[in-house]
N, C-alpha and C positions, 0 to 999 in steps of 0.2 A: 784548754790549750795544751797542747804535747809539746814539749822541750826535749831537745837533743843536745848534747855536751859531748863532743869527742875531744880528745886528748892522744897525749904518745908522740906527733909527727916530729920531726925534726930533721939534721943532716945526717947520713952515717954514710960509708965509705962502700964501693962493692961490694959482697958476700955478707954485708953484717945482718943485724935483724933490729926490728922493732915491733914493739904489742901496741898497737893501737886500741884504746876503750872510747865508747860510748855509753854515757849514763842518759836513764829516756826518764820523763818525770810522770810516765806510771808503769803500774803491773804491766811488767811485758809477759807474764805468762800464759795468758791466754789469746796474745797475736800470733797470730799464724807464720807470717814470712816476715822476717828481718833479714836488713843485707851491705854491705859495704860497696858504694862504688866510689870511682875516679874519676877526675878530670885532668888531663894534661894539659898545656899553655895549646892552641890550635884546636883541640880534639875536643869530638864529646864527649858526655857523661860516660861510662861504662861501668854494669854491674861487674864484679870482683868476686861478692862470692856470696852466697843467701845463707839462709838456716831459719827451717821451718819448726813448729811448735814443736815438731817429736823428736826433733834432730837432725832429720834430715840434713845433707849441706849439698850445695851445687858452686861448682868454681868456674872461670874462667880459663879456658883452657892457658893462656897465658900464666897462671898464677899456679896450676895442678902442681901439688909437690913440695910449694913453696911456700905457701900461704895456707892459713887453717883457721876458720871462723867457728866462735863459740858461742853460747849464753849461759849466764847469770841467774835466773829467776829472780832468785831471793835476793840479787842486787842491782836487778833491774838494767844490766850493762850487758853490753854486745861488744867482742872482741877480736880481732883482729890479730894473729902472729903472723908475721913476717918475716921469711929466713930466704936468704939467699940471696939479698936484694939486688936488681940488678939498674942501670939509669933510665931505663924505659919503665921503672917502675916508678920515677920520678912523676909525682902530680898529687891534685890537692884530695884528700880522701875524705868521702861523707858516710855516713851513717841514712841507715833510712828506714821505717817501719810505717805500714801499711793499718792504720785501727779507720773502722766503719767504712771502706772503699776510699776514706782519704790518707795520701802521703804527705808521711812528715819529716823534713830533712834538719841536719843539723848545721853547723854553719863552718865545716871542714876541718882539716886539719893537714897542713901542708909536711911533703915528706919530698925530701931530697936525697939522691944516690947522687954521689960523686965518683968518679972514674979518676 
């Protein structure tokens, strides 16, 4: 069974930032695509931003600039910076990684922008 543990969310104020991490409870080194999405209260899920096993990254044109996703290896975690925040950025944020054609989500982690 794969485990996901995110962490980071909280309130912060317009312009601030937060690092969002997720711990996955195995070798994420040889998964291909990990990636952060949102949900806001109304809306659907949205992917936010990926990162493929070589690096690659692909964002959300909404996030381009703002947002920067990482990995770990050797700590098994996937991360999330956040600068610039803005309230439309306001929603509850998942982690999710892709092993043997099944996905495995984590169980959120809510983030608040205040105006």
């Amino acid at each position: 069974q794969v485990q996901l543990v995110e962490s980071g969310g909280g309130l912060v104020q317009v312009g601030g930032s937060l690092r969002l991490s997720c711990i996955v409870s195995i070798n994420i080194f040889s998964l291909y695509e990990l990636g952060w999405y949102r949900q806001a209260p109304g809306k659907q899920r949205e992917l936010v931003a990926g990162i493929t096993r070589g690096g690659g990254t692909d964002y959300a044109d909404s996030v381009k600039g703002r947002f920067t996703i990482s990995r770990d290896n050797a700590k098994n975690t996937i991360y999330l910076q956040m600068n610039s925040l803005k309230p439309e950025d306001t929603a509850i944020y998942y982690c999710k990684v892709q092993v043997d054609l099944l996905g495995y989500w984590g169980q959120g982690t809510q983030v608040t922008v205040s105006s």
